[in-house]
C-alpha positions in Angstrom: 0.0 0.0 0.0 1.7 3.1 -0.8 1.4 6.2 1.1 -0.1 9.3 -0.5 -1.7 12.2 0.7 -5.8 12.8 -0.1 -6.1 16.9 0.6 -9.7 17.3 1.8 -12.2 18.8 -0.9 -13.2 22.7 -0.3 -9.7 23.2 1.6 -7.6 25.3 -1.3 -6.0 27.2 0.8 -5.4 24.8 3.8 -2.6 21.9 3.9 -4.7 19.7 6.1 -4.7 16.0 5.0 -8.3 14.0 5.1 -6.4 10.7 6.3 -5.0 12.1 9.1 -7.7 13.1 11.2 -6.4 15.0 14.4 -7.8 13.2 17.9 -9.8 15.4 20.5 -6.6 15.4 22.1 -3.2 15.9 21.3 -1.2 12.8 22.4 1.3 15.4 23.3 -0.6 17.4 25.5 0.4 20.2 23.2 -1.8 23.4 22.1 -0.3 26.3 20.1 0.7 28.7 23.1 0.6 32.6 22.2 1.7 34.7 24.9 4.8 34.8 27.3 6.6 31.7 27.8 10.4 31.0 28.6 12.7 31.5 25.5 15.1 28.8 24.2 18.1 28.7 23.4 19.3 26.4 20.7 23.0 25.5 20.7 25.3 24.1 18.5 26.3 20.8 19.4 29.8 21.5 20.2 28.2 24.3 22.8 26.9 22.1 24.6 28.0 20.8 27.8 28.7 17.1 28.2 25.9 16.8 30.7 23.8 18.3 28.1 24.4 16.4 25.1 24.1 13.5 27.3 20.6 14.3 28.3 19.5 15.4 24.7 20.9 11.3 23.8 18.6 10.2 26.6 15.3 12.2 25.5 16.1 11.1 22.0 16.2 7.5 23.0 13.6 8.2 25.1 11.3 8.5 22.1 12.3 5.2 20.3 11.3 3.4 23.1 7.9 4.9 23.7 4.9 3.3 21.6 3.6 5.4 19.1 0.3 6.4 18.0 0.1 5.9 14.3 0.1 1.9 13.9 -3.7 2.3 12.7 -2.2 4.2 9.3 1.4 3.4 9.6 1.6 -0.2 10.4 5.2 -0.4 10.6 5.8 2.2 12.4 6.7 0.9 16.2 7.8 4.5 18.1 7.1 8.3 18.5 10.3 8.5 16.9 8.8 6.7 14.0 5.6 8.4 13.9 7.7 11.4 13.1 9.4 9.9 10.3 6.2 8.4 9.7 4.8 11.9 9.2 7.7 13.3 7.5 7.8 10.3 4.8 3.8 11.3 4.6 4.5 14.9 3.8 7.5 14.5 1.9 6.1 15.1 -1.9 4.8 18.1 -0.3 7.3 19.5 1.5 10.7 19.7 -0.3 11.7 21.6 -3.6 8.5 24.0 -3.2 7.6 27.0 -1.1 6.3 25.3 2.2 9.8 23.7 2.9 11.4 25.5 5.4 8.2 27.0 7.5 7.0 23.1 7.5 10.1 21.8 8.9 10.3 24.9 11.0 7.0 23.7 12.6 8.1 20.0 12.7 11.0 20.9 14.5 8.9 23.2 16.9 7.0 19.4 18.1 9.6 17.5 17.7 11.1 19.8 20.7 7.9 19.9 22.6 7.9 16.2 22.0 10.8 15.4 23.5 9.9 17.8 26.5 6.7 16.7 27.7 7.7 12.9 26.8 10.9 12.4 27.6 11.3 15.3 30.2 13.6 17.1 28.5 14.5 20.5 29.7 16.6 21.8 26.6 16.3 23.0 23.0 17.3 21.2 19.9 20.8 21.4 19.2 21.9 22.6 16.1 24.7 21.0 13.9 26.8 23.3 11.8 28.8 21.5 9.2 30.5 24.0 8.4 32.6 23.6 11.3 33.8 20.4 10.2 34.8 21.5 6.5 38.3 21.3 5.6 41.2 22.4 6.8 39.2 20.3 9.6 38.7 16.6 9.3 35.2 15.4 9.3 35.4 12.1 10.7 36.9 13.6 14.3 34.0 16.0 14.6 32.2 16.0 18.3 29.0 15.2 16.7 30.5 11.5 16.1 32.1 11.4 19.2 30.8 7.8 20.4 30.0 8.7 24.0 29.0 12.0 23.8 28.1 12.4 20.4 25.3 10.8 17.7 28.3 7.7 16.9 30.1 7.9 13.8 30.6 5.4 10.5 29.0 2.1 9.4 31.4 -0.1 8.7 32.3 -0.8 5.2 30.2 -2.2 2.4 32.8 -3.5 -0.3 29.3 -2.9 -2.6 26.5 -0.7 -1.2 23.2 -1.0 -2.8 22.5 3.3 -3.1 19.4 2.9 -5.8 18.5 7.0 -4.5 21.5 9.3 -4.3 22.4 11.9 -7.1 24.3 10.9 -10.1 28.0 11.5 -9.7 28.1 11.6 -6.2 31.3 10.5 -4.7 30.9 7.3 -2.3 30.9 7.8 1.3 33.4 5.6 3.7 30.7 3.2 5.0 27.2 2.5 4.2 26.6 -0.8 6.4 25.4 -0.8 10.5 26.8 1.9 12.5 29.6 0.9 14.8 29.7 2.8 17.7 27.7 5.2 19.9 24.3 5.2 21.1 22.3 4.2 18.2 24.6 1.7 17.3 22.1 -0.7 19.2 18.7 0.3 17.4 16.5 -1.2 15.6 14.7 0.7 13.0 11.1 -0.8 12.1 9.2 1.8 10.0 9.2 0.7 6.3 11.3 2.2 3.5 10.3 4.3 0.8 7.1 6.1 0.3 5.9 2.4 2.2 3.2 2.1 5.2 4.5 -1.1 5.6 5.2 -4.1 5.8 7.6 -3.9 9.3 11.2 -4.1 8.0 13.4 -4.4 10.8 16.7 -3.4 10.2 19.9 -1.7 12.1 21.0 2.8 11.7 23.0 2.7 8.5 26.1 5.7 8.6 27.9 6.6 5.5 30.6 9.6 6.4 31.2 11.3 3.1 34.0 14.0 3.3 34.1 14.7 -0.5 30.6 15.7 -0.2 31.6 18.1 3.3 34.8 19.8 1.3 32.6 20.6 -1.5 29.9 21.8 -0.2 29.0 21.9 3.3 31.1 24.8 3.9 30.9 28.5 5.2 31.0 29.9 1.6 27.5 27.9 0.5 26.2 29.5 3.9 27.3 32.8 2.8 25.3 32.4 -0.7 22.1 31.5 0.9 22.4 34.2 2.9 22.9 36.7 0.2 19.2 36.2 -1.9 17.4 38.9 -2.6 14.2 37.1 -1.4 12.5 33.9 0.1 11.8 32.7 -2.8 15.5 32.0 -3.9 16.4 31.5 -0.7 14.6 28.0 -0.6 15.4 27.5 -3.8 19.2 27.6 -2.8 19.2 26.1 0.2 17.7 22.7 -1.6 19.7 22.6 -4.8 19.0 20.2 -6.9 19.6 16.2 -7.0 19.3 16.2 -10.7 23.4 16.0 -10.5 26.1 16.1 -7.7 28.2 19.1 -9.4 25.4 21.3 -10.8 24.3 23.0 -7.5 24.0 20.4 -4.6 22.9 23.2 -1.9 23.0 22.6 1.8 19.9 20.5 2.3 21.6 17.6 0.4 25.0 18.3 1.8 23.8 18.4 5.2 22.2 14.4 4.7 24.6 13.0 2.7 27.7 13.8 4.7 26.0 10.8 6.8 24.0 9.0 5.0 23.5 5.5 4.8 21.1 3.1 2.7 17.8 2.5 4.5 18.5 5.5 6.1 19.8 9.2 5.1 20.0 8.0 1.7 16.5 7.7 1.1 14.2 10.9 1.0 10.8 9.4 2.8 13.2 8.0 5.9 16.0 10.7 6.0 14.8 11.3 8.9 15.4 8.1 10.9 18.8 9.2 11.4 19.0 11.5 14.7 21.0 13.6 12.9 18.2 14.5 10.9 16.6 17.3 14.0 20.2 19.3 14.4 20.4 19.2 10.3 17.3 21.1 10.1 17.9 23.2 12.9 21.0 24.1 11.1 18.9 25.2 7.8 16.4 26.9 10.1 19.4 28.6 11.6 20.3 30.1 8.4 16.7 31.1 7.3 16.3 32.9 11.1 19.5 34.8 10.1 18.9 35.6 6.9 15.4 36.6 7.9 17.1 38.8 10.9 19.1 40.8 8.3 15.7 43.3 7.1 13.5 41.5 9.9 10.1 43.4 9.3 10.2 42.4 5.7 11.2 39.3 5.9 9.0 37.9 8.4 6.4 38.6 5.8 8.3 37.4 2.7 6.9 34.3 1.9 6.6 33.0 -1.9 6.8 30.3 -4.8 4.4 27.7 -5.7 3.1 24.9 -3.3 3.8 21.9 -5.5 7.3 20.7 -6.0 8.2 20.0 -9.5 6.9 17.4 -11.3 9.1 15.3 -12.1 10.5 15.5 -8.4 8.3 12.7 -6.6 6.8 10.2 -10.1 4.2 8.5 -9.1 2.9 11.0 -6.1 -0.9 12.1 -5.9 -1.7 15.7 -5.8 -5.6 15.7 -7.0 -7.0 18.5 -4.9 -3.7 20.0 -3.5 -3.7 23.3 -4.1 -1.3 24.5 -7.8 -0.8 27.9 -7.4 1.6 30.1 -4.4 2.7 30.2 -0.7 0.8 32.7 1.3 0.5 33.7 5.0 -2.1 31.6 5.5 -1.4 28.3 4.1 -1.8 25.9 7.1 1.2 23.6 8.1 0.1 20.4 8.9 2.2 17.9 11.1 -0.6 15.4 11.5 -1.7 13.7 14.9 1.5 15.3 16.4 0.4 19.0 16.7 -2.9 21.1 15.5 -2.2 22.7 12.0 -0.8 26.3 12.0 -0.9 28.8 10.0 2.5 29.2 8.1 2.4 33.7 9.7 2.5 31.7 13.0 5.8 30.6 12.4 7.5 33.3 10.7 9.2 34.6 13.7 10.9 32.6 15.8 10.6 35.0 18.7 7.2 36.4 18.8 3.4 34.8 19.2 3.6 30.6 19.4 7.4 30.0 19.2 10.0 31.9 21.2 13.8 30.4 21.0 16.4 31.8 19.3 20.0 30.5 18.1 23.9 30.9 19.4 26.2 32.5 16.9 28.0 29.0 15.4 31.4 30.5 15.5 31.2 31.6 19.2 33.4 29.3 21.7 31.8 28.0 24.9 33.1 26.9 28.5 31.0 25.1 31.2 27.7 26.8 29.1 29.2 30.3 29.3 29.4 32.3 25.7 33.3 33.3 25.2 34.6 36.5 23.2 34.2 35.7 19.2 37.7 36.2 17.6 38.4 38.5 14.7 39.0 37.2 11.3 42.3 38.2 9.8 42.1 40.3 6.8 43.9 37.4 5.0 40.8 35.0 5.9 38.0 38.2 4.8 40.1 37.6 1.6 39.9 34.0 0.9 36.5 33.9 2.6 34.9 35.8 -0.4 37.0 34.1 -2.8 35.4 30.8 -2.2 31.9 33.2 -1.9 32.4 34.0 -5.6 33.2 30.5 -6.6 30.3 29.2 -5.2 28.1 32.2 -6.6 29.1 31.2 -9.6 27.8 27.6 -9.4 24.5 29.0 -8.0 24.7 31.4 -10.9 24.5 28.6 -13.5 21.5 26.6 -11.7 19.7 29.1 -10.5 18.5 29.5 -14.5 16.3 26.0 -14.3 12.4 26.8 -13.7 11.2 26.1 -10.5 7.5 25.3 -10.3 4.9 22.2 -11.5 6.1 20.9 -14.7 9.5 23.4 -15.3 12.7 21.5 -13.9 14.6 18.8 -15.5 14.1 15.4 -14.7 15.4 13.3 -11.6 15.6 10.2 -12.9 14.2 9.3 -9.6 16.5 10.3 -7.5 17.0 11.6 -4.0 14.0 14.0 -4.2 
């Protein structure tokens, strides 16, 4: 039975999807709160404190080994940690390479955090991972993030032939592909099926795939800088996904960002990317960038919101969209996250510091000691130099892809690939 999404008749404007009705009350206990509450702070990873990243492990565990509440439509889905993938590989024809992609996964993020708080009693925020900390001249592999006690684990050990039938042509091969090795997933069992599958169950182990060819060419600073440097919204999504349709043309930060880990049956597979942990301080990474990019003409941008609702079509072969709406984006286009939260409008999320939400993010570059912020240190002029030197580089290369049409119908074809 394959999973597709039924948008309910008289509801053009509205994202809510008819087999996913939402129960009296939220499993969660959560309502959309408007009004004061306690702002969080969301740190990068290596910010943390050990005790912290510890306890964000925990709640994340936490979650795999609670039942979920979506067996009756996704039979193989065992977990509230699957019932968000669950969701996610529900939504996923509708939410990537179109307008609703980064508000969505804003939102998604949002109850994944409130998730893990009134669950798992976590006290914290989501943790962000920036990537571009890891680029060369630093090695990948020995990033905190992988750190096997305190970190998410690192490689899968390695397949002499991986099966990868979903990655983007000429993509370089990462360093492992089979069961991850070490750290604290190293023990899971996944169940949920793969694919755009409800089931059958398909047990199976967390599949890690380090890929520093993909980290050095694009998961750096300078592709940060670009996306940060659009005029509008409307390229700024467009950037920050890049295309799949080859691994030089423009691979963007979304793809970088899953496929410097990702592993068959896992990352490498658009409806489960996000049964890999990693997956939450990814995002929260992208919504980093938007929040600062947003932050830099903050009264406009908070109300720049654009580009058409359906992905191109050629994207997801296959995928139903009868009733789902064809034309743009706008402030009130409801975000729906199924049985997990009630479905907001996309102006509810557009500031991450006023109305329902109210965290906001470290600076990545900022050094921290037993949770206290540290002085930033200056660049040299020599590093301003070659910083936008590898800016114009990778202008360039958005320069060239930027040209393919955007919207249902206008991009080149896939071939089926990731996304």
């Amino acid at each position: 039975m394959r999973f597709t999404t039924v948008v309910a008749i008289g509801l053009a404007t509205i994202g809510v999807h008819a087999e996913l009705p939402y129960p009296e009350k939220q499993p969660f206990g959560y309502e959309p709160a408007f009004g004061e509450q306690p702002m969080r702070v969301r740190k990068e990873w290596r910010q943390l404190t050990i005790p912290e990243r510890l306890d964000y492990i925990r709640a994340v565990k936490c979650m795999h080994e609670t039942p979920g509440i979506y067996r009756d439509l996704i039979p193989s889905s065992m977990t509230l940690f699957e019932d968000f993938a669950g969701v996610h590989k529900q939504q996923t024809p509708y939410i990537h390479w179109e307008s609703q992609f980064l508000p969505w996964h804003r939102y998604f993020l949002w109850t994944w955090e409130n998730a893990l708080r009134k669950q798992c009693d976590y006290e914290g925020a989501i943790p962000y991972w920036d990537y571009a900390l890891d680029a060369p001249p630093n090695n990948l592999k020995e990033s905190p993030i992988f750190d096997p006690e305190h970190g998410f684990g690192g490689d899968g050990f390695k397949l002499k032939d991986p099966f990868y039938p979903l990655i983007p042509p000429g993509m370089p091969p990462g360093s492992g592909g089979g069961c991850q090795q070490d750290g604290p997933f190293a023990d899971w069992t996944l169940h949920i099926a793969r694919g755009n599958l409800t089931g059958p169950r398909d047990d199976r182990c967390l599949t890690r795939s380090i890929n520093d060819k993909v980290s050095r060419d694009w998961c750096t600073r300078a592709t940060e800088e670009v996306i940060k440097r659009q005029p509008n919204y409307q390229s700024l999504y467009q950037n920050m996904q890049g295309a799949s349709i080859q691994y030089t043309q423009y691979f963007g930060l979304h793809l970088c960002g899953h496929f410097i880990v990702a592993g068959p049956g896992a990352g490498a597979d658009v409806y489960i990317g996000s049964t890999d942990p990693l997956f939450f301080p990814h995002h929260a990474n992208l919504d980093r960038i938007w929040w600062e990019w947003q932050s830099k003409d903050l009264e406009k941008r908070v109300k720049d919101m654009s580009g058409p609702l359906r992905p191109p079509l050629d994207r997801f072969p296959g995928s139903n969209y009868t009733g789902f709406p064809t034309g743009d984006i706008t402030m009130d286009w409801y975000l729906d996250v199924g049985r997990l939260a009630p479905p907001v409008r996309t102006e509810n999320v557009m500031h991450i510091q006023r109305g329902m939400l109210n965290y906001k993010y470290t600076n990545p570059l900022a050094k921290w000691e037993d949770g206290h912020e540290l002085p930033l240190e200056e660049q040299t002029e020599e590093e301003k130099r070659e910083f936008e030197k590898a800016v114009r580089v990778m202008e360039r290369r958005w320069a060239t892809f930027k040209n393919v049409t955007w919207g249902p119908g206008g991009a080149q074809r896939s071939g089926g690939v990731w996304g």
